[in-house]
C-alpha positions in Angstrom: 103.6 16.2 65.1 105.4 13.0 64.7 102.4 11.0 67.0 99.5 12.6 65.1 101.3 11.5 61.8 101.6 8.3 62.8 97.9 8.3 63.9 97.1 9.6 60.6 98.6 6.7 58.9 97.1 4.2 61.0 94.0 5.7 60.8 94.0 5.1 56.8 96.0 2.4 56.0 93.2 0.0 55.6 91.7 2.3 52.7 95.2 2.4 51.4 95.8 -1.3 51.5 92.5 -1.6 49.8 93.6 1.1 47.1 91.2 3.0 47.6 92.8 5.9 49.3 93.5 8.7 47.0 95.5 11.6 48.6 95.9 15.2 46.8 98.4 17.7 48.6 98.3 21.4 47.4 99.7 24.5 48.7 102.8 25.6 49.7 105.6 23.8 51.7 104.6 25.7 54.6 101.2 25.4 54.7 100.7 22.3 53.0 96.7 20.9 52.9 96.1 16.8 52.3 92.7 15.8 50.8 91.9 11.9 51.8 89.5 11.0 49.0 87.8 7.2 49.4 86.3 6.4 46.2 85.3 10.0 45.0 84.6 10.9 47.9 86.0 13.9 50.4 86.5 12.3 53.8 89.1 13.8 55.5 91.5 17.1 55.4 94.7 17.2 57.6 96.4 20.9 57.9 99.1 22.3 60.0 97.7 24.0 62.7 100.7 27.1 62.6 98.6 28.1 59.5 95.7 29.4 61.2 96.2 29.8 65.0 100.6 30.1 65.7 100.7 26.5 66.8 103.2 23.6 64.9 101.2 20.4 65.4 99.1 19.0 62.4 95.0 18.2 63.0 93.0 16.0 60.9 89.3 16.1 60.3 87.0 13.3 59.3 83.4 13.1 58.3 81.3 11.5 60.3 79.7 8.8 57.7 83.0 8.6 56.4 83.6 4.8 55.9 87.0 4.9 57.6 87.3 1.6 59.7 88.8 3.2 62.5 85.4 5.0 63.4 82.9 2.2 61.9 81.1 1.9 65.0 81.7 5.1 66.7 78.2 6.6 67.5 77.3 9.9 65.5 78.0 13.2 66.5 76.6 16.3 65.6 79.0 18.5 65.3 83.0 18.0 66.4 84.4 15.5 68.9 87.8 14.6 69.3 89.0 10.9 69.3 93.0 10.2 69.8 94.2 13.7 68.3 91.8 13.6 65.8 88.4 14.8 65.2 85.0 13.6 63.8 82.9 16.3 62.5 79.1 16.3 60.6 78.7 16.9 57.6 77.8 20.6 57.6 80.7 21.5 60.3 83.3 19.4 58.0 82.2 21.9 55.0 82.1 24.6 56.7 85.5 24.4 58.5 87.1 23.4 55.1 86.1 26.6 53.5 87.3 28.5 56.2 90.8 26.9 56.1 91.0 27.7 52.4 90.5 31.6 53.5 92.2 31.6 56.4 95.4 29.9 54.5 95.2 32.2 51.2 93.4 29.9 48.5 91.2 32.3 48.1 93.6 34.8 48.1 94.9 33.5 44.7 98.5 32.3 45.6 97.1 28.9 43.7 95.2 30.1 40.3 91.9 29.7 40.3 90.1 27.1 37.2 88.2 29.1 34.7 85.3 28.0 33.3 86.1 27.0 29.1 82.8 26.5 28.4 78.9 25.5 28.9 76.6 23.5 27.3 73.9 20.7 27.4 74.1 17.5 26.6 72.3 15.9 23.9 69.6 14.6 26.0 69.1 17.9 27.8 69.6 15.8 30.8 72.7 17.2 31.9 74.6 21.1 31.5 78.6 20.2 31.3 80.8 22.8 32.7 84.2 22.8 31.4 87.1 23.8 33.3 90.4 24.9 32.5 92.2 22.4 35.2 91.6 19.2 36.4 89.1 19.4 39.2 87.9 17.6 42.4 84.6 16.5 43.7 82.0 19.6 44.6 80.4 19.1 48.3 77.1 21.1 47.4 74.6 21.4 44.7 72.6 24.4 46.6 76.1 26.7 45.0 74.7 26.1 41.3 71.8 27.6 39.8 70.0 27.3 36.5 67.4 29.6 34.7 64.9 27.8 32.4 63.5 30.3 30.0 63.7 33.1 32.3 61.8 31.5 34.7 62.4 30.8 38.7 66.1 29.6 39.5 66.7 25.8 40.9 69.4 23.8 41.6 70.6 21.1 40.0 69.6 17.2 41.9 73.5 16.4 41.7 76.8 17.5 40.5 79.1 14.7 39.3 82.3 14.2 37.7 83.6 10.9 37.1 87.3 11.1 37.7 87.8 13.5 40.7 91.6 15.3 40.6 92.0 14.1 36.6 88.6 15.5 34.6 88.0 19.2 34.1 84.1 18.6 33.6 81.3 18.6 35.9 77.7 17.2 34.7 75.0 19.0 36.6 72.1 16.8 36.2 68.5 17.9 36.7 65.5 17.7 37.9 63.4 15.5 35.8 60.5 18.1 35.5 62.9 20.8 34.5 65.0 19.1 31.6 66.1 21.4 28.9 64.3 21.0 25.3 65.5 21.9 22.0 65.1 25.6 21.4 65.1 26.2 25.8 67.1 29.7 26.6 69.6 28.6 29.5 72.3 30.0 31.9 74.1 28.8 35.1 75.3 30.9 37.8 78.0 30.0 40.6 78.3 30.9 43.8 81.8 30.6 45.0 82.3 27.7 47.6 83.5 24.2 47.6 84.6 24.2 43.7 87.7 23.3 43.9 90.3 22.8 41.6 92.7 19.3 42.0 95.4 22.1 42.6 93.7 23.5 45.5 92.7 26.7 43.3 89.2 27.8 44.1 86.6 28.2 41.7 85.7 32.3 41.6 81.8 33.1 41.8 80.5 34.0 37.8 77.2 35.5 37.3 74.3 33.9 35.3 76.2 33.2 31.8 74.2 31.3 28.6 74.4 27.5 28.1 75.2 26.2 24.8 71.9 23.8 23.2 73.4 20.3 22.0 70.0 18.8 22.4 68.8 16.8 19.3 65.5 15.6 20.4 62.9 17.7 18.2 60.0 19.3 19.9 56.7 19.6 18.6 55.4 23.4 18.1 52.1 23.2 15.8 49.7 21.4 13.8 47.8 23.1 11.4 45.3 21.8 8.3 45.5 24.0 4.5 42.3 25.4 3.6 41.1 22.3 1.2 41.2 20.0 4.2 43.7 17.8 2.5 46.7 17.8 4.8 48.4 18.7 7.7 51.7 20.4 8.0 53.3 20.1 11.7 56.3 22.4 12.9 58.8 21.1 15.0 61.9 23.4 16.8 64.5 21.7 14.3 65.1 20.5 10.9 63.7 17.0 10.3 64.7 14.0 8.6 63.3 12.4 5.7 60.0 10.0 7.3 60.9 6.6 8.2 58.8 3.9 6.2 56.6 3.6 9.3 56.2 6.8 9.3 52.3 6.9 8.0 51.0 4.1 10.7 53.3 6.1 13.1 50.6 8.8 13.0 46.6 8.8 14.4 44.4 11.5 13.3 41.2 11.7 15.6 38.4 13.8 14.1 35.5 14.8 16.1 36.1 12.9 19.6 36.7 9.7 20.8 33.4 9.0 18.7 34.3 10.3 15.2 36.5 9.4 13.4 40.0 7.8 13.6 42.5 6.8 10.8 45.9 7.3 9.9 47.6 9.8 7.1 48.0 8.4 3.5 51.8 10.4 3.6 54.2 11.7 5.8 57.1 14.0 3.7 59.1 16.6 4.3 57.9 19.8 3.6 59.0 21.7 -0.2 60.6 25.0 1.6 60.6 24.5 4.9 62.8 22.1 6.7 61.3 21.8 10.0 57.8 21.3 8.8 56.5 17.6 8.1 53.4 17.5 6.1 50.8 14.9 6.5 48.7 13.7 3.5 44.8 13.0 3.6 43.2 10.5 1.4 40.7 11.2 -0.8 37.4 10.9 0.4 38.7 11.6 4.3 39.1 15.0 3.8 38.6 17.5 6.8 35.4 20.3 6.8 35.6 23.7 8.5 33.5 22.5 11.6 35.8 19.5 12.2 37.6 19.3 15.6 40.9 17.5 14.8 43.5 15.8 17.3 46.8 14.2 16.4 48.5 11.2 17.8 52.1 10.0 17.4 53.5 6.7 18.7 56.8 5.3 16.9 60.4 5.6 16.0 60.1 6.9 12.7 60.1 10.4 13.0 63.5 12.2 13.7 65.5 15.3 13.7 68.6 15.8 10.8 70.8 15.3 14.1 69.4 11.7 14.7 67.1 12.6 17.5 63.5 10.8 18.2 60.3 12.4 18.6 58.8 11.9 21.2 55.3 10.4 21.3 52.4 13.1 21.1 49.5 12.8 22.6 46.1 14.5 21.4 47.6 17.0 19.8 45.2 20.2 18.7 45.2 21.0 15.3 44.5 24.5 14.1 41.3 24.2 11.6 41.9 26.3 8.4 39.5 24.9 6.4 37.6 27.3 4.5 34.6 24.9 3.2 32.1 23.4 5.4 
């Protein structure tokens, strides 16, 4: 045991003289497990072997694109080979033997309490869901263990988990797919499949069914446009309360009537509606009023429209507008 310590150290010391070795221990002092973490990133785990299989001497696994000097220019292998007591492993083997070690030596078995999830929400952007945790955490492997629901429709996973200070933060930030970001008034829930969750304590993160994610987004999404029936306005919904208009707000706006050929000019107002706090009303000037056989599209290209929580509209691009005008 003494030897493969020593091998150990060796093996590491240039990531340590470098500081950038981070080791976590956890377990008990029989069993004890050491994480080797270079940057945030898992690249080894050393174990006594009497843990698993009867035997006292210690074994250390090491990724394979770990960047661990010793093995810089050691060709790739594809799935275990041992070099000078220790073994290089791929990337799928290294995850999968990890997870077996912390069954086979009782994390799982809950002598180490397992994080609990505080709570779930989005960020503002609806970029990112944020999972908060009840203990500090370390670095996931996988994110095919997550998986959103967008408005009841087909679960995906998110295109990366990350947390910025592995073995000191409790939250993870599972960022998504650009095509599938959440918008103000989305219905959301994550699910989790136990595997390499882990906590900094070693205590493993227990499988929770499909659960609802809080909506912190502020960005305002556009529902409808509709005119009244004198052809004098148009009042536009959006999924949240709106500010008051900036002063732009009027040359913000483009109303195209009857094609690319008609028509094109810009509302004489832009104000909040009298009742209703998420509908904007546009004003028409006099003379540019719209007839029941109009076909009407609306543009919007600016900064001055935004929600009461500070959030942009986004631009909108030929926009229908629902007709209600009763005289031709």
């Amino acid at each position: 045991m003494v030897n493969t310590v020593k091998k150990t150290i060796q093996l590491l010391k240039f990531a340590w003289r470098a500081n950038r070795l981070n080791v976590v221990e956890f377990g008990n002092k029989d069993t004890p497990i050491r994480l080797y973490f270079v940057r945030d990133d898992l690249v080894a785990f050393q174990f006594p072997l009497e843990a698993v299989n009867g035997t006292v001497e210690e074994s250390l696994y090491i990724l394979n694109n770990a960047n661990l000097e010793h093995h810089k220019k050691r060709r790739a292998v594809t799935s275990i080979e041992e070099i000078d007591d220790t073994y290089v492993v791929d990337k799928k083997t290294f995850e999968a033997m990890f997870q077996m070690l912390s069954a086979r030596i009782g994390l799982a078995s809950g002598f180490i309490a397992a994080p609990t999830v505080s709570s779930r929400e989005t960020d503002t952007t609806g970029e990112n869901i944020i999972i908060t945790f009840s203990k500090a955490m370390l670095q996931p492997f996988s994110t095919s263990e997550f998986s959103i629901t967008l408005n009841g429709g087909t679960p995906f996973h998110p295109v990366a988990v990350e947390i910025q200070n592995p073995g000191t933060d409790t939250k993870y930030s599972l960022k998504l797919p650009t095509l599938l970001q959440i918008k103000n008034g989305d219905t959301v829930t994550v699910a989790y499949t136990r595997g390499s969750v882990l906590a900094a304590d070693g205590g493993v993160l227990a499988s929770f069914a499909a659960s609802p994610v809080v909506d912190n987004t502020i960005v305002p999404e556009y529902v409808n446009a509709v005119t009244d029936v004198d052809g004098t306005s148009i009042e536009i919904e959006f999924s949240m309360a709106m500010d008051t208009p900036g002063v732009d707000a009027a040359t913000d706006f483009t109303i195209l009537v009857n094609g690319d050929d008609g028509t094109e000019f810009s509302p004489e107002t832009v104000t909040n509606h009298s009742t209703d706090t998420k509908i904007l009303v546009l004003g028409i000037e006099t003379g540019k009023e719209f007839v029941s056989t109009d076909e009407i599209l609306l543009n919007y290209v600016g900064e001055s429209i935004k929600s009461t929580k500070n959030g942009k509209l986004k631009d909108l691009i030929r926009k229908e507008v629902e007709n209600n005008v009763t005289t031709t």
